[in-house]
C-alpha positions, 0 to 999 in steps of 0.5 A, spaced: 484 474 479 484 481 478 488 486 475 489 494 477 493 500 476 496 505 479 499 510 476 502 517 479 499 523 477 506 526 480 510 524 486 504 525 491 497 522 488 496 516 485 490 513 482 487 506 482 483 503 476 481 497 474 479 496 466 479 503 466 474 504 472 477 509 477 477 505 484 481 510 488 486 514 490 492 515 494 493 522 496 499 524 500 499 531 504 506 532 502 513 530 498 516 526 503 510 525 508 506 518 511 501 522 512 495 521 506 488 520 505 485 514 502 479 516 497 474 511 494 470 512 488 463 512 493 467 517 496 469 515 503 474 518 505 480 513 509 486 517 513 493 514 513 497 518 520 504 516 522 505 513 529 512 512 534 518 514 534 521 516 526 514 514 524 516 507 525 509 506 525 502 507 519 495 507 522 488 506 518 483 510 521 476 512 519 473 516 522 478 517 528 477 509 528 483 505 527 482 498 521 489 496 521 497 498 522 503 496 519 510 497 521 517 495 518 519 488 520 524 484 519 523 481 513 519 486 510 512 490 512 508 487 516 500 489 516 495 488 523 488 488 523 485 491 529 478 486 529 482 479 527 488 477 529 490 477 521 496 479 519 499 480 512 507 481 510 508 485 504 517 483 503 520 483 497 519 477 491 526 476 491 533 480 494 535 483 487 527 484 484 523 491 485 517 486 485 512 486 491 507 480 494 503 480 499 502 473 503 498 471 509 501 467 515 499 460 511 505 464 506 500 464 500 501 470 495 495 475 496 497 480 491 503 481 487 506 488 484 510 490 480 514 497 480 515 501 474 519 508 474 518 512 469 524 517 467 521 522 464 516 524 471 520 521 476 515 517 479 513 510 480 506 506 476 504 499 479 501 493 476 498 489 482 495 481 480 490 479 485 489 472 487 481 469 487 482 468 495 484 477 495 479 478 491 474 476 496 476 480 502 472 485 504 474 492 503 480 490 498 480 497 495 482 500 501 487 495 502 490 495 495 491 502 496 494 502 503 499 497 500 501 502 495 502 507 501 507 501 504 511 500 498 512 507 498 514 507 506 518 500 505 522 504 499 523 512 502 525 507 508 530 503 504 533 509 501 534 513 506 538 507 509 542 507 503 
């Protein structure tokens, strides 16, 4: 199982670690925008471009090449890859919780990740636990930050819905 972190330098960057070893980075073009780039630490580079009407729909591409996209479902943000027929549901724990899990179409728990806002800079941090089975895919990385940039889509969603 493994641990990260994701901590927001301000409300548009986020940075991945584990055991205080940078893994990547989440960097939005603008305050309120989908659009962001993935940076790994080997310094290849991922773009994150909103698709549809009211950008109902985030691809991940690499060089003009789209991995995966995810879209808004009804029970909670559902993950596509364009190689498989994978499909992941990132939902809410539970309906009072800010806890997020990301589960498989055998509803087995993946990841989970726990929000904590801090006051003093109006942003969110993340502690992300990882599963054995998590641990294995290839490119986890960039899935674990794109999973960071669906939980900031789900909650600019669910707000301004409110």
């Amino acid at each position: 199982m493994g641990h990260y972190k994701a901590n927001s330098t301000n409300s548009r960057e986020f940075s991945l670690t584990m055991n205080n070893s940078n893994i990547g980075e989440l960097k939005y073009s603008k305050w309120y925008s989908f659009k962001a780039d993935i940076l790994l630490a080997d310094n290849s580079i991922y773009q994150l471009e909103p698709k549809g009407f009211w950008d109902s729909k985030i691809e991940l591409k690499k060089d003009d090449k789209v991995l995966l996209y995810f879209e808004m479902g009804w029970k909670g943000i559902v993950i596509h890859f364009n190689d498989s027929d994978k499909k992941y549901l990132l939902r809410l724990k539970s309906l009072w919780s800010s806890n997020y899990i990301l589960i498989d179409t055998d509803e087995k728990e993946l990841l989970a990740v726990e929000t904590d806002f801090k006051w003093s800079k109006l942003t969110f941090d993340f502690n992300i636990e990882t599963s054995n089975e998590f641990d294995n895919f290839e490119n986890k990385e960039v899935l674990l930050l794109t999973t960071l940039h669906c939980i900031n889509y789900y909650m600019a969603f669910v707000n301004s819905t409110v």
